[in-house]
MDAnalysis code that builds the backbone (N, CA, C; Angstrom):
import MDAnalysis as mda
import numpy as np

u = mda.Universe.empty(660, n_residues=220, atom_resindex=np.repeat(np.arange(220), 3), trajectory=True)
u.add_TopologyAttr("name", ["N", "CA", "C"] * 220)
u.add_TopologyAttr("resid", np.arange(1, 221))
u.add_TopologyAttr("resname", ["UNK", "UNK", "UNK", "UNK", "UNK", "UNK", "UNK", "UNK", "UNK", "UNK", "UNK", "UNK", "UNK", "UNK", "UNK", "UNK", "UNK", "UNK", "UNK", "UNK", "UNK", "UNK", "UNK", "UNK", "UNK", "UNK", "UNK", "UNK", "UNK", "UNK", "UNK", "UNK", "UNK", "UNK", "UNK", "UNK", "UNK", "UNK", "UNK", "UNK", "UNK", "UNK", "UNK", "UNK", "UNK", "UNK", "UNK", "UNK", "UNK", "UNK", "UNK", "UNK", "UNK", "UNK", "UNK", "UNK", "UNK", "UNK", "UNK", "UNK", "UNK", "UNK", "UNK", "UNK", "UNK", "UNK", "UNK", "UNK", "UNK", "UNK", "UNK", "UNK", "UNK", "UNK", "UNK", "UNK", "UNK", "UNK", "UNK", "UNK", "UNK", "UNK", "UNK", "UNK", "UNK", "UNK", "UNK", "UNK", "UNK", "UNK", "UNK", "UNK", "UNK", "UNK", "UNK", "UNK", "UNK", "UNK", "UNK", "UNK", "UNK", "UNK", "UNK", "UNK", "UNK", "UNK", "UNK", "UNK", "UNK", "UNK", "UNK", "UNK", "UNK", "UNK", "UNK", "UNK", "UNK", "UNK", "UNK", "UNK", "UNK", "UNK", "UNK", "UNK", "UNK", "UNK", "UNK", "UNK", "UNK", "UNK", "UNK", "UNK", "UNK", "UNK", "UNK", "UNK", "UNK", "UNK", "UNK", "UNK", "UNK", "UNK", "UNK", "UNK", "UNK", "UNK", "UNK", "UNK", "UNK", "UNK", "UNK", "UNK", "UNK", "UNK", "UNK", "UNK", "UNK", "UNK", "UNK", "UNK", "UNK", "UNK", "UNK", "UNK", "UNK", "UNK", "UNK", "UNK", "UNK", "UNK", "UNK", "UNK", "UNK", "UNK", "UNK", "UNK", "UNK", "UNK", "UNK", "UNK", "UNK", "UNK", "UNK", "UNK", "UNK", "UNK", "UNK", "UNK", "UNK", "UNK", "UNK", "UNK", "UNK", "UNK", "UNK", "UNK", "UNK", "UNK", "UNK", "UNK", "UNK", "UNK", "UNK", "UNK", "UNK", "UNK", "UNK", "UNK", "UNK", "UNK", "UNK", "UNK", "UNK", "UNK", "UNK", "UNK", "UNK", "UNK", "UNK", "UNK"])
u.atoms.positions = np.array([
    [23.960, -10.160, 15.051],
    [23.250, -10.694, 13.885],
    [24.002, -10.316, 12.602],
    [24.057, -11.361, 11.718],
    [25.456, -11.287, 10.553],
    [24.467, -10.331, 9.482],
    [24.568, -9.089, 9.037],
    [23.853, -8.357, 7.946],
    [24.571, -9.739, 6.659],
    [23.095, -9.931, 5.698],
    [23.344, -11.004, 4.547],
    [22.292, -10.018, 3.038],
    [22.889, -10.124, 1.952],
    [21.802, -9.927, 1.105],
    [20.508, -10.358, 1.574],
    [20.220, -11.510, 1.996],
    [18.670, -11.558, 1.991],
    [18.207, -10.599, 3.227],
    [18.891, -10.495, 4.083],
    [18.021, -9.608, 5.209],
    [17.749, -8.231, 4.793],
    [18.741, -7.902, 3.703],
    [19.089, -6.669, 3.564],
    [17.353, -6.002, 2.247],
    [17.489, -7.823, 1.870],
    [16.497, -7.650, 0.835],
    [14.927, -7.194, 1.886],
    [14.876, -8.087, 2.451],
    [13.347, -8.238, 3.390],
    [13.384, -6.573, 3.871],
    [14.797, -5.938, 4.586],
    [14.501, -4.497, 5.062],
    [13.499, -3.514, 3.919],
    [14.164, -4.344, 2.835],
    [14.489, -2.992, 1.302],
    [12.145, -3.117, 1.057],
    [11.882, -4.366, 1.072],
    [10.655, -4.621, 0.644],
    [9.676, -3.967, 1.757],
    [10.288, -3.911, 2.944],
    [9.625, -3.420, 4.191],
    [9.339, -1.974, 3.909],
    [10.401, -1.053, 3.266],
    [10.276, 0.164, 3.011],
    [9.703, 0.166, 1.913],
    [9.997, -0.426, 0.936],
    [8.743, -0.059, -0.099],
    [7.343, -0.107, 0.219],
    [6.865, -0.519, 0.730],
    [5.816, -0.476, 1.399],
    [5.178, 0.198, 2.084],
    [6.212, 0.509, 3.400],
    [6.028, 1.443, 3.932],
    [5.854, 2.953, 3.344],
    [6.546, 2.959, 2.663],
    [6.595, 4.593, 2.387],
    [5.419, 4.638, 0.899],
    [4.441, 3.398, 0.525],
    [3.359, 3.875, -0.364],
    [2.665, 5.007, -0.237],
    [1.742, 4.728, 0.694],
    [0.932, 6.044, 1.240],
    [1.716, 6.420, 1.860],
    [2.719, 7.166, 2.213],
    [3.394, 8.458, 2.826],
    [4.138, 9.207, 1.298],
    [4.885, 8.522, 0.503],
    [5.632, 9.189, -0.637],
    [6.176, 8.107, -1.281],
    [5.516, 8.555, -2.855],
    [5.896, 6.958, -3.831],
    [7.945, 7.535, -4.226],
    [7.956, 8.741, -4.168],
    [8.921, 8.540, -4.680],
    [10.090, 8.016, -3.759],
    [10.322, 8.188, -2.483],
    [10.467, 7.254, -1.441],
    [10.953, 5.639, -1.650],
    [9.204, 5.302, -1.832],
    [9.151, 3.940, -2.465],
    [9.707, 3.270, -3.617],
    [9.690, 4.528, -4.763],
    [10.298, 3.862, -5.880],
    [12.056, 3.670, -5.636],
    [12.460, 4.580, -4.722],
    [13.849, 4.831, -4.827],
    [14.184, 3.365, -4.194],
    [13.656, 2.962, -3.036],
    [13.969, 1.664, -2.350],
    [13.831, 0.010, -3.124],
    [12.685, 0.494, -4.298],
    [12.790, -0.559, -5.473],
    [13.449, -0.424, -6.187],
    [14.501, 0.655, -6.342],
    [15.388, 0.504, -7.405],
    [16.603, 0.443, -7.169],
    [16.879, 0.007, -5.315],
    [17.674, -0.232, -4.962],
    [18.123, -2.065, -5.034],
    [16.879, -2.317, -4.332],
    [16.281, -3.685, -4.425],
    [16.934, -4.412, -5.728],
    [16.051, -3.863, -6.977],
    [15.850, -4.665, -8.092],
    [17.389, -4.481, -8.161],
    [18.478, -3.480, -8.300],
    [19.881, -3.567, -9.009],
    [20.327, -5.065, -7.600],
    [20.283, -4.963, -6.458],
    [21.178, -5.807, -5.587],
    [20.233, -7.343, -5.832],
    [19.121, -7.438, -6.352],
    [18.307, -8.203, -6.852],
    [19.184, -9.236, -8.568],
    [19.157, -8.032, -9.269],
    [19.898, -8.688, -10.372],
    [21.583, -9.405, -10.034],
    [22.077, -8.419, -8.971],
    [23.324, -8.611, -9.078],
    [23.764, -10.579, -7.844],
    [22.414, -10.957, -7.544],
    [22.075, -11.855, -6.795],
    [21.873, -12.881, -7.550],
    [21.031, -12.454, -8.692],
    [20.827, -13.749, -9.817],
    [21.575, -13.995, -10.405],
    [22.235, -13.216, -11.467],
    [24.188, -13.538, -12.002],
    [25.005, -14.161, -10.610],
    [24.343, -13.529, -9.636],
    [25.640, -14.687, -8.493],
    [25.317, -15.728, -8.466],
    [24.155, -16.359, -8.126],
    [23.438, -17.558, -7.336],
    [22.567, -18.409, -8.374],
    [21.876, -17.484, -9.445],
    [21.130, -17.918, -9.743],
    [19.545, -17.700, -9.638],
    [18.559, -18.251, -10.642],
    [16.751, -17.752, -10.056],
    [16.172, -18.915, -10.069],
    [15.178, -19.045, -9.466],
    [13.722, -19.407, -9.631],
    [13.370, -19.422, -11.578],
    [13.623, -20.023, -12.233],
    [13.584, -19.240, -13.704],
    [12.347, -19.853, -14.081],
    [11.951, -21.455, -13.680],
    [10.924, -22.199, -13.972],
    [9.526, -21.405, -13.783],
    [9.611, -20.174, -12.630],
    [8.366, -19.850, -12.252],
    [8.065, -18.788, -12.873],
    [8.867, -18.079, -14.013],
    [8.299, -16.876, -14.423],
    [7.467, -17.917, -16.204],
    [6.860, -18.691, -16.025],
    [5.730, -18.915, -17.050],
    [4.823, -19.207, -16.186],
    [4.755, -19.212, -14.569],
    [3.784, -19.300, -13.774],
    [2.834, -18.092, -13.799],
    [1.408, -18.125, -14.124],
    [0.756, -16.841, -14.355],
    [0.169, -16.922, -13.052],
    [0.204, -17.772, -12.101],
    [-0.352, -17.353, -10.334],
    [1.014, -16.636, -9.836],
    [2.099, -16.906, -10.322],
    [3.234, -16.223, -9.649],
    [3.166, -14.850, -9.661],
    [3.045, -14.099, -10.893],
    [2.359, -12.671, -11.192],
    [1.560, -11.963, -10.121],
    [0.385, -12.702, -10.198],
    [-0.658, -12.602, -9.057],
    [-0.586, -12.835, -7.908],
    [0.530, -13.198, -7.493],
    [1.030, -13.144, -5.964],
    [1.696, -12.184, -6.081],
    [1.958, -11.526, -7.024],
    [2.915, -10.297, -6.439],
    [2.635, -8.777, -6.308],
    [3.435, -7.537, -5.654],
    [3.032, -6.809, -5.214],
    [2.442, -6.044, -7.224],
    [2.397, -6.295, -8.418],
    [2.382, -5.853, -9.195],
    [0.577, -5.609, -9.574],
    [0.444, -6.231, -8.511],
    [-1.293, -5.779, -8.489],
    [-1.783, -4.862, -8.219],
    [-0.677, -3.856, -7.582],
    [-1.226, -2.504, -7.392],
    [-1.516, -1.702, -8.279],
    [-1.184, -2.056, -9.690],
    [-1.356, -1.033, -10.594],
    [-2.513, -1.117, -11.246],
    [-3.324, -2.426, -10.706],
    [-4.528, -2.167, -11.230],
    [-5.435, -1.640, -10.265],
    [-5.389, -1.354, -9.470],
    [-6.498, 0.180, -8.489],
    [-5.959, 1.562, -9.513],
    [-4.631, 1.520, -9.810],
    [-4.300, 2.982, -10.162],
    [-5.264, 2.500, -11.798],
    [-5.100, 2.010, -11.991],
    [-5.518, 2.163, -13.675],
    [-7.147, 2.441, -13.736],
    [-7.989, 1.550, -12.796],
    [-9.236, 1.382, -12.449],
    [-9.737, 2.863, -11.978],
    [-8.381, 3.928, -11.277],
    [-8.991, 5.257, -10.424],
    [-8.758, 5.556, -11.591],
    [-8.149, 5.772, -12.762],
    [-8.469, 6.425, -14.330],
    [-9.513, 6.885, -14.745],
    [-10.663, 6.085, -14.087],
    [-12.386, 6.283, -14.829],
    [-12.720, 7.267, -13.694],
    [-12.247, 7.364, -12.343],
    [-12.965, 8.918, -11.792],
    [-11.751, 9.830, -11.411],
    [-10.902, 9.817, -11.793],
    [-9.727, 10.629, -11.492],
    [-10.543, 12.074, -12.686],
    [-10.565, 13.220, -11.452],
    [-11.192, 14.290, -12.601],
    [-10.008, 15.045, -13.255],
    [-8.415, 14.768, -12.886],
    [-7.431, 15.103, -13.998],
    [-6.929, 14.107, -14.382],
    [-7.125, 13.675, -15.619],
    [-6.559, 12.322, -16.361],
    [-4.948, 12.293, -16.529],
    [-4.266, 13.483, -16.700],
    [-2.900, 13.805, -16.410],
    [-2.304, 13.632, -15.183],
    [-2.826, 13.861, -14.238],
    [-2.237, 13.684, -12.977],
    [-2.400, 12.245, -12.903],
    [-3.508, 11.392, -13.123],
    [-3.864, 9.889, -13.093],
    [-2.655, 8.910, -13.754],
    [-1.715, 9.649, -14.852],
    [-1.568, 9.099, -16.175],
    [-0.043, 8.850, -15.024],
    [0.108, 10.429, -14.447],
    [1.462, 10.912, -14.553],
    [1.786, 9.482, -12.747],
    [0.649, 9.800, -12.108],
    [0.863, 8.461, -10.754],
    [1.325, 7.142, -11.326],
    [0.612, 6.660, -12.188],
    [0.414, 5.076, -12.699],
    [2.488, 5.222, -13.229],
    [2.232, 6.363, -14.107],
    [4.568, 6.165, -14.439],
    [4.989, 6.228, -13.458],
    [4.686, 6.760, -12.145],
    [5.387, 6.575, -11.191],
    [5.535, 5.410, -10.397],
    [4.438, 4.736, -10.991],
    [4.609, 3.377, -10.165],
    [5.125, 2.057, -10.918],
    [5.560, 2.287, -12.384],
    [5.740, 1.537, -13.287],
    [6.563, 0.032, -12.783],
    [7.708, 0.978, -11.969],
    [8.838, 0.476, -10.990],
    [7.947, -1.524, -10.887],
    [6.940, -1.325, -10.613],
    [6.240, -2.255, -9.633],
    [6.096, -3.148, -10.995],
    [5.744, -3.021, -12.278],
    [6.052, -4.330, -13.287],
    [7.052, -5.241, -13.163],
    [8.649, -4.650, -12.465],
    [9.168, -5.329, -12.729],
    [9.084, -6.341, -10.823],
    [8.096, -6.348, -10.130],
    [8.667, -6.573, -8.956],
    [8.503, -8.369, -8.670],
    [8.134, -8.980, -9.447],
    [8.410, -10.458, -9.976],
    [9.308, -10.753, -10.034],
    [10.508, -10.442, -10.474],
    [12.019, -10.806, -10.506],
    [12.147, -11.220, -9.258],
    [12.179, -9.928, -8.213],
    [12.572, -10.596, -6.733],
    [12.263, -11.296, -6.154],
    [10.913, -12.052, -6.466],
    [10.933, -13.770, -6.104],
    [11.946, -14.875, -6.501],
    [12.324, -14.215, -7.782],
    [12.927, -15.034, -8.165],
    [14.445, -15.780, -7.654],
    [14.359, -15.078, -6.269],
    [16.257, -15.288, -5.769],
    [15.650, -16.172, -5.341],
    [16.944, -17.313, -5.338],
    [16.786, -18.663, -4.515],
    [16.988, -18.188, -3.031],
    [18.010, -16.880, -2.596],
    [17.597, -16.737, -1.157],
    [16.739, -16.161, -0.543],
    [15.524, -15.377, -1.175],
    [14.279, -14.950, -0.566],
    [13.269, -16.357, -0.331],
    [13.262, -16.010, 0.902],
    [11.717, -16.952, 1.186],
    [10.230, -16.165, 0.885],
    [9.318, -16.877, 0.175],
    [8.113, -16.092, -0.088],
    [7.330, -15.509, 0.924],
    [6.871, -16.455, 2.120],
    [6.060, -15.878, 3.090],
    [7.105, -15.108, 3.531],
    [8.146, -14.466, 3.846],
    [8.525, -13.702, 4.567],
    [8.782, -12.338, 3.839],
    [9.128, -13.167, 2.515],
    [9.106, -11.617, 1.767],
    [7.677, -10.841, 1.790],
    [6.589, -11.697, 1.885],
    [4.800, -11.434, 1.745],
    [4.553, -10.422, 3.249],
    [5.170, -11.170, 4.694],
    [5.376, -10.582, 5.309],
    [5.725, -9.562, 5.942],
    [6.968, -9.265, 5.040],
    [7.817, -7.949, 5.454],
    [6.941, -6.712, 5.063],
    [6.471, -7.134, 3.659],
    [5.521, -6.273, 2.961],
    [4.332, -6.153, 3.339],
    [3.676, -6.783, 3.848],
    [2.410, -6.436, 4.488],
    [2.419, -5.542, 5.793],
    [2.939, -6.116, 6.840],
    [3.414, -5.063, 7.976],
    [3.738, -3.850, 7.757],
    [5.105, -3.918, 6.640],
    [5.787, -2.359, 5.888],
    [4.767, -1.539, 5.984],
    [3.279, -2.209, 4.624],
    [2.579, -1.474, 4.371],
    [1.347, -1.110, 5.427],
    [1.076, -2.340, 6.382],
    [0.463, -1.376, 7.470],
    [1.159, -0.540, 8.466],
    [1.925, -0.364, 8.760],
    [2.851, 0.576, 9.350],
    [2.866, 1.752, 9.262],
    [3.185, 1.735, 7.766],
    [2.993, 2.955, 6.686],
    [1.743, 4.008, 6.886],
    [0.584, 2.906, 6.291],
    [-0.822, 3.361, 6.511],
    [-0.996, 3.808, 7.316],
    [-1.264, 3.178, 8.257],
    [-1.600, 3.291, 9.911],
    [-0.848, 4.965, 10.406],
    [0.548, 4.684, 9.973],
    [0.882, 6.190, 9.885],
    [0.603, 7.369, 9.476],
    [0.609, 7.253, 8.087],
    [0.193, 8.343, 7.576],
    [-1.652, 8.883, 7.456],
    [-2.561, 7.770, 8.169],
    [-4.197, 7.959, 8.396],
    [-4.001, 8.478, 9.794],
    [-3.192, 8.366, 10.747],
    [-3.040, 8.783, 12.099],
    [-2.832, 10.313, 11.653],
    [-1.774, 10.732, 10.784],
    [-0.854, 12.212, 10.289],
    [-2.726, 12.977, 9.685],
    [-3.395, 11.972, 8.766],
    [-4.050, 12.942, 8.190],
    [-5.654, 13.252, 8.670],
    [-5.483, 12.274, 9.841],
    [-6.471, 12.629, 11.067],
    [-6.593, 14.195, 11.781],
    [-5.154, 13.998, 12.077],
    [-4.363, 15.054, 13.009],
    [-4.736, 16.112, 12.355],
    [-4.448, 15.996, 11.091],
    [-4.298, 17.539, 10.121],
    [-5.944, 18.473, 9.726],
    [-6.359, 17.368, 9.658],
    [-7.838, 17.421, 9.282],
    [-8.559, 18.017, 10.170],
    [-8.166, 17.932, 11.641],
    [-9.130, 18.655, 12.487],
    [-10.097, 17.943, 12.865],
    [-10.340, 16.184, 13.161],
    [-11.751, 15.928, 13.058],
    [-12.671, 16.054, 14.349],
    [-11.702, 16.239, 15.551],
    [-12.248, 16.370, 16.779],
    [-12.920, 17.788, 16.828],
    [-11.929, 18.426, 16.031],
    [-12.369, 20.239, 16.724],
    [-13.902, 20.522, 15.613],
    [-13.653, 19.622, 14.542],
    [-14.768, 20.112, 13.548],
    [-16.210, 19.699, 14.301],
    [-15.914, 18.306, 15.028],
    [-17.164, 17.522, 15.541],
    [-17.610, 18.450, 16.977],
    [-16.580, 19.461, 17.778],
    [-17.219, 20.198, 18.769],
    [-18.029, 21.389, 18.090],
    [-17.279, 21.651, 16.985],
    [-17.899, 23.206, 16.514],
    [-19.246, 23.092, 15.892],
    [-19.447, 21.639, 14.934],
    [-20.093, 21.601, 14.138],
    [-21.184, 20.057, 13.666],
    [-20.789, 19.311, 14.948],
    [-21.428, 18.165, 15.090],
    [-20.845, 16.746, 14.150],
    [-21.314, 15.798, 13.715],
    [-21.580, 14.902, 13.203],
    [-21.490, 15.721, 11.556],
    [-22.340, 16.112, 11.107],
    [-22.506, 16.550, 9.756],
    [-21.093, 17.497, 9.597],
    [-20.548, 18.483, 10.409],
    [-19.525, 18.879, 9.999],
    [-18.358, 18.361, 9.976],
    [-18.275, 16.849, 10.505],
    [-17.016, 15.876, 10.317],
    [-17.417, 15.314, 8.984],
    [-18.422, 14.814, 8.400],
    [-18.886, 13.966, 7.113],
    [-19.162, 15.205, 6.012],
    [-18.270, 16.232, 6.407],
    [-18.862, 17.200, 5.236],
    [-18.033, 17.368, 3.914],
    [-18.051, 17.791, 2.789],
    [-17.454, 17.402, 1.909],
    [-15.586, 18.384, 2.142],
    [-15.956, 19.053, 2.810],
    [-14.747, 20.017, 2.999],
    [-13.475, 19.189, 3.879],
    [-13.746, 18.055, 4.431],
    [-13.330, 17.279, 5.570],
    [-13.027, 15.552, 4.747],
    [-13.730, 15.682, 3.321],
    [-13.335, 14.247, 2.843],
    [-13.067, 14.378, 1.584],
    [-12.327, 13.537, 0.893],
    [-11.997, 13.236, -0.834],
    [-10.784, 13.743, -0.236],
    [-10.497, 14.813, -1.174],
    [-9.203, 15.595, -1.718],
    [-9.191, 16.160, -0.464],
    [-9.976, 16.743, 0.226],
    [-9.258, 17.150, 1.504],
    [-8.694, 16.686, 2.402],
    [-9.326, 15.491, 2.645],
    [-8.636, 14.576, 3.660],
    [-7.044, 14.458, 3.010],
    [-6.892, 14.387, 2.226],
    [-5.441, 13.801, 2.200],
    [-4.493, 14.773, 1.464],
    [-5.106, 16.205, 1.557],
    [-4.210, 17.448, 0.966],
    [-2.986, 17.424, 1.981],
    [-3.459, 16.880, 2.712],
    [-1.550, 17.056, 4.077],
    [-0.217, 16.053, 3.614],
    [-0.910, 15.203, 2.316],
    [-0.059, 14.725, 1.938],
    [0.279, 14.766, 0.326],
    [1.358, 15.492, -0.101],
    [1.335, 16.055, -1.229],
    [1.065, 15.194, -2.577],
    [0.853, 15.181, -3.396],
    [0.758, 14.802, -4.780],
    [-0.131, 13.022, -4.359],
    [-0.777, 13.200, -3.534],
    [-1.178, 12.060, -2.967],
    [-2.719, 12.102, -3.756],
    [-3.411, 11.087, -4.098],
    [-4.891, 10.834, -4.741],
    [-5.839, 9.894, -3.915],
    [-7.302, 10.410, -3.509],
    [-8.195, 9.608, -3.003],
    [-7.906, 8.025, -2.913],
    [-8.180, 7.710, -4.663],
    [-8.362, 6.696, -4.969],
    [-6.824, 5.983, -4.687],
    [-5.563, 6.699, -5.060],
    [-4.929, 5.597, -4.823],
    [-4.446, 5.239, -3.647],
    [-4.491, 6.670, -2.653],
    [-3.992, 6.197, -1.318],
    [-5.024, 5.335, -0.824],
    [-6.294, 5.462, -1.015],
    [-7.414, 4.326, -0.321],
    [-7.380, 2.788, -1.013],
    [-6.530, 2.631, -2.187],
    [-6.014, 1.065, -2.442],
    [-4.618, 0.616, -1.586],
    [-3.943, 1.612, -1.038],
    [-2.611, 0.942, 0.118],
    [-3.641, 0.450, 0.882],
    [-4.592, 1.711, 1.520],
    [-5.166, 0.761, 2.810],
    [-6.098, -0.011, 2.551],
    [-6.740, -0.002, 1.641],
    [-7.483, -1.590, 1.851],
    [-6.292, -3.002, 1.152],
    [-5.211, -2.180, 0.767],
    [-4.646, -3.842, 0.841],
    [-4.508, -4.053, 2.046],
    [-3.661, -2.689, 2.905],
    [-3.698, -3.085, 4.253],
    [-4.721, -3.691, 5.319],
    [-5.549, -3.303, 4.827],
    [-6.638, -3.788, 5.507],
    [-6.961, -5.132, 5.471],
    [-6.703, -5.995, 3.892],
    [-6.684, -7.212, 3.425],
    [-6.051, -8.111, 4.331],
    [-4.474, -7.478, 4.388],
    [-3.432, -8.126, 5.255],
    [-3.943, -8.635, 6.569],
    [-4.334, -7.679, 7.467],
    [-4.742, -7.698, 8.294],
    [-5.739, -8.752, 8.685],
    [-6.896, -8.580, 7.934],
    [-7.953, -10.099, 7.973],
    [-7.454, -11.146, 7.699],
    [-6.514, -11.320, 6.685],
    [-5.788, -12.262, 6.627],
    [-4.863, -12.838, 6.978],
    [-4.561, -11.977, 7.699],
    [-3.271, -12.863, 8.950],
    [-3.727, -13.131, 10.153],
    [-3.324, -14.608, 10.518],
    [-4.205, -14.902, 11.659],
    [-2.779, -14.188, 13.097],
    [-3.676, -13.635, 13.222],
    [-2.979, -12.957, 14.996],
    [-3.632, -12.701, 15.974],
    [-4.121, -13.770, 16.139],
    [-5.220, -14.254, 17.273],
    [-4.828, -13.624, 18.974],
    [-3.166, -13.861, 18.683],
    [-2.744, -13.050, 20.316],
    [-2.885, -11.602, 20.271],
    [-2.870, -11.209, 19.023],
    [-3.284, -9.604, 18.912],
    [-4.566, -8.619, 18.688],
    [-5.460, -9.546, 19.273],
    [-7.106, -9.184, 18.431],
    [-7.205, -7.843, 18.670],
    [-6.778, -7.073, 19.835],
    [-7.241, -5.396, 20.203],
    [-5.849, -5.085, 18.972],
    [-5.392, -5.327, 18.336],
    [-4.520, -4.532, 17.649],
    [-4.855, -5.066, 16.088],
    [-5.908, -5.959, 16.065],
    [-6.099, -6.579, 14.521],
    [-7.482, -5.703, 14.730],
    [-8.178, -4.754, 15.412],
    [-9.708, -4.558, 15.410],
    [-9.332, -3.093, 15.475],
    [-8.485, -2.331, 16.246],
    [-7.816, -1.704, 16.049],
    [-7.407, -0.538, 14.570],
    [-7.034, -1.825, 13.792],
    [-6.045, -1.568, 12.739],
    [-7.226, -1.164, 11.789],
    [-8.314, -2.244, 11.993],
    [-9.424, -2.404, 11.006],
    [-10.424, -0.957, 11.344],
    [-10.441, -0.600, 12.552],
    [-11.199, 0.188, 12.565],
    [-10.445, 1.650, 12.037],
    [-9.651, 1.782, 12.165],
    [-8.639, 2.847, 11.669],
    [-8.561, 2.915, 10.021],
    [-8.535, 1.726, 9.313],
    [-8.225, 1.961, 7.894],
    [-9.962, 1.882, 7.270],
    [-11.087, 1.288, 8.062],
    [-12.511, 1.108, 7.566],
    [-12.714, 2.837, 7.705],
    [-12.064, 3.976, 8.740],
    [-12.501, 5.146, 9.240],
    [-11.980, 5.801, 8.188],
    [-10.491, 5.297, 7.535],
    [-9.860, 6.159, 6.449],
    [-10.650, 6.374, 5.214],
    [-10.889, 4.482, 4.736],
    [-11.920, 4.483, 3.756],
    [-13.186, 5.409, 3.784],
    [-13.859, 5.674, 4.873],
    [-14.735, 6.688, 4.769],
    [-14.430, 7.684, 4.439],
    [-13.506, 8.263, 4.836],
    [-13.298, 9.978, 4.846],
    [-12.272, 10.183, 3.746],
    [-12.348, 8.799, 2.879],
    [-11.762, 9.081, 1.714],
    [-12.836, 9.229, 0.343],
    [-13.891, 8.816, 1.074],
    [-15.047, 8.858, 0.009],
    [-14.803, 8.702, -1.434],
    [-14.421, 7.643, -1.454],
    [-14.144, 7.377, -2.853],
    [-14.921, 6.028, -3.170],
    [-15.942, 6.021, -4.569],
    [-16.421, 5.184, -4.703],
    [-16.023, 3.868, -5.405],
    [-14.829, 4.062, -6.008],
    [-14.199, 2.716, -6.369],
    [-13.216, 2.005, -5.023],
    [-13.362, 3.134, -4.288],
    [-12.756, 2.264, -3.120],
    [-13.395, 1.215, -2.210],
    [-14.440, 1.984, -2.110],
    [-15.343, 1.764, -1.207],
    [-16.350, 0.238, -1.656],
    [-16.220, 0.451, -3.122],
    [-16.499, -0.967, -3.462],
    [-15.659, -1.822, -3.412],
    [-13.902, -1.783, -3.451],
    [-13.411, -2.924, -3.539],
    [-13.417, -3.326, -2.328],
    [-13.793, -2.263, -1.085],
    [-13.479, -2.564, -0.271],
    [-14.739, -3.586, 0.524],
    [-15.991, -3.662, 0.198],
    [-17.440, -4.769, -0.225],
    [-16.981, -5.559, 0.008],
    [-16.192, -5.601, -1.716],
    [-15.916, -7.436, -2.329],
    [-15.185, -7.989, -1.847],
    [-13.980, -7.419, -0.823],
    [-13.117, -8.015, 0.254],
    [-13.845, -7.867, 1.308],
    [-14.891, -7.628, 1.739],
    [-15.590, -8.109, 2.751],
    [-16.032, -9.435, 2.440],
    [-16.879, -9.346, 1.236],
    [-17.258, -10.377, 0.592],
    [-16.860, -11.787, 0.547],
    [-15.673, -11.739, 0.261],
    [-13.948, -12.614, -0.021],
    [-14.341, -13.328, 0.914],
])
């Protein structure tokens, strides 16, 4: 198989993704690999230029994540740490450009990134299962000592460093989004699966702006 910029691009979007909920800085490094072999694609070839006054084009893109981070602002109880996530993800304003190559295809770039990011998820809710103890808590201490506050929020996801309720529980309900929304009808034990794994995260992430967006995409 001939390695081409565009494949190289679809890998690069796969890892950004992937590595959201596990480590943004990870992620940012792989978008700022992207965006330079990105620019250096448009001086070659050329863009899409007609579509950046498209305001649905925006909204198809991954740059929607920054509004969960801005939205966890109103219960984030350190507004500094809130302030200091959202610069770390700034990266993601510019991630519109990379539609713009005439050799990316959209659904596949939509693709790469959705999988990336359940992959990711799926990973790192498996890691902070593990860490958490939830089997040994439920022999010692029943039902109430798995749903106890010591076992959800900030604890659940202390195994993963500089990581926040609210924003790791917006990867997985995009992931979760993905998921309902892709039809993979040959995969139903692995689409029910997936859902029950990131609906289990959302719980034991107890977060209430999550937990509502996660409603209104029921809703959807």
């Amino acid at each position: 198989m001939r390695i081409t910029a565009e494949r190289i691009g679809y890998l690069l979007i796969a890892l950004i993704a992937f590595f959201l909920p596990i480590k943004t800085t990870w992620s940012n490094t792989a978008l700022i690999i992207l965006l330079i072999l990105t620019a250096f694609e448009l001086i070659r070839k050329g863009g899409r230029w007609k579509w950046v006054v498209n305001r649905r084009f925006y909204l198809n893109t991954s740059i929607i994540l920054i509004i969960p981070l801005i939205l966890g602002l109103l219960y984030a109880p350190d507004l500094d740490k809130g302030v200091a996530q959202i610069v770390k993800s700034l990266f993601y304003l510019l991630t519109p450009i990379i539609l713009l190559r005439k050799d990316f295809k959209r659904h596949l770039a939509v693709r790469y990134f959705g999988w990336g990011l359940c992959i990711g998820a799926s990973l790192a809710l498996a890691y902070l299962f593990i860490q958490s103890s939830i089997w040994t808590r439920f022999l010692e201490g029943g039902i109430r000592s798995v749903l106890s506050y010591g076992a959800m929020g900030k604890s659940f996801v202390k195994a993963i460093p500089e990581m926040h309720p609210v924003y790791f529980g917006s990867y997985i309900m995009i992931a979760l989004g993905y998921v309902w929304l892709t039809p993979i009808e040959k995969f139903r034990v692995v689409k029910g699966a997936l859902t029950l794994l990131y609906l289990s995260g959302i719980l034991f992430l107890n977060s209430r702006i999550v937990m509502l967006a996660s409603v209104l995409l029921v809703i959807y």
